[in-house]
N, C-alpha and C positions, 0 to 999 in steps of 0.2 A: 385376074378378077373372076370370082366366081357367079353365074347370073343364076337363078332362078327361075322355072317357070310353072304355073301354075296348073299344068297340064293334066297331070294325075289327083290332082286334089281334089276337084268335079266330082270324078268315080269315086274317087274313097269316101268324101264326104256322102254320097248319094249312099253309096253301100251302108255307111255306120246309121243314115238316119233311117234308113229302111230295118234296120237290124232292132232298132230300139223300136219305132213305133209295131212293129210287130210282136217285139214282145209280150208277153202276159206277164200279169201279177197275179198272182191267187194269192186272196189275204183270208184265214181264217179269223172266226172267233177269239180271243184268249179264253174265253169263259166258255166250258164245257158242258152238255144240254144231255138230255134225258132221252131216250130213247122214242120213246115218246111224242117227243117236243121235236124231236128232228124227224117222224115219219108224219106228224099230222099233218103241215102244211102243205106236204111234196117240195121240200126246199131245195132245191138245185145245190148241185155238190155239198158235199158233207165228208170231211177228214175223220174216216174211224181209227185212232189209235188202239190197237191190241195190248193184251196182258204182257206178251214179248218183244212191246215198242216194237212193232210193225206198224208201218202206217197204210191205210187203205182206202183210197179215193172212189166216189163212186157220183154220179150225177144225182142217182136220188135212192132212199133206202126205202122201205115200203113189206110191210106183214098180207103174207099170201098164207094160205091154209096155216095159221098160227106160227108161222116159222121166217123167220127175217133175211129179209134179200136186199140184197143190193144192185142196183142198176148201172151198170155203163155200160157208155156208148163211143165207139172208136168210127167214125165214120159212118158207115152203111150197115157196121154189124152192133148189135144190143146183144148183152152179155148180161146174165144175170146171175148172179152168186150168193149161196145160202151163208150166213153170217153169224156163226154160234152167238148167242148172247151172253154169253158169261166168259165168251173172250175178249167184251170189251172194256176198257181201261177208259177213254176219253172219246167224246163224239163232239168234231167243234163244224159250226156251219161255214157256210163261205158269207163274205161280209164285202157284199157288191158295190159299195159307198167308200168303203176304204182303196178298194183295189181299185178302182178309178182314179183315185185320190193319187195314189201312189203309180200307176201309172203315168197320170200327168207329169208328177214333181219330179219321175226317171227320166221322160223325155224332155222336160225345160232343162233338167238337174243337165244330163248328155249335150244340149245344145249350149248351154253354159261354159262347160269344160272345154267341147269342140272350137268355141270361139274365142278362149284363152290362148288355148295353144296356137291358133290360127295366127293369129295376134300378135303371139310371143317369136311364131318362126318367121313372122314379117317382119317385124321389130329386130331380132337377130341378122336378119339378110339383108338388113337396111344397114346396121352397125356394120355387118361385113363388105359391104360395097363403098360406103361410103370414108373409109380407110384410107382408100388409094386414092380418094381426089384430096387436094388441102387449097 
């Protein structure tokens, strides 16, 4: 008879739900904005797609002596990068509402699945133990 015990499940589960809630979601725009439109407000993150489908992330993009920059930020250091403008192809914002949204529904969607299978391997260990007695 084979027993089961529940010993390692603790840490795995603990592990997989620390893995999701720390995940991020970046959700952009679909709908692509103007040059313009995306430095007036100082919008936090903005996906520049280039002419050679490059893609280019940046915290915020912003016109310094008529010439367009982009801002990130990795930690402690701020990086700033000149940005031709006529190698942009699409500038989509980030979309703070959705990515919360979708956040959420990965970590209900994770714990959902997590307690299927939980479910299904107790439900199996219960069929397999339960064989041998009649």
């Amino acid at each position: 008879m084979i027993r089961f015990t529940f010993t390692y499940l603790r840490p795995i589960a603990l592990l997989l739900s620390i893995v999701v809630l720390f995940q991020c979601c970046k959700i952009y725009d679909k709908r692509p904005v103007s040059v313009e439109a995306a430095t007036k407000n100082k919008i936090k993150r903005v996906k520049i797609i280039t002419i050679d489908d490059r893609i280019l992330v940046f915290d915020s993009i912003y016109y310094k002596e008529e010439k367009l920059y982009g801002m990130s930020k990795a930690k402690e250091i701020k990086a700033e990068v000149l940005i031709k403008e006529e190698s942009i192809k699409e500038i989509h914002l980030y979309n703070s509402k959705k990515s919360i949204t979708a956040t959420v529904f990965l970590v209900l969607g994770s714990a959902w699945v997590f307690a299927l299978l939980v479910s299904g391997v107790v439900l199996i260990i219960q069929i397999i133990n339960s064989d041998g007695v009649e």
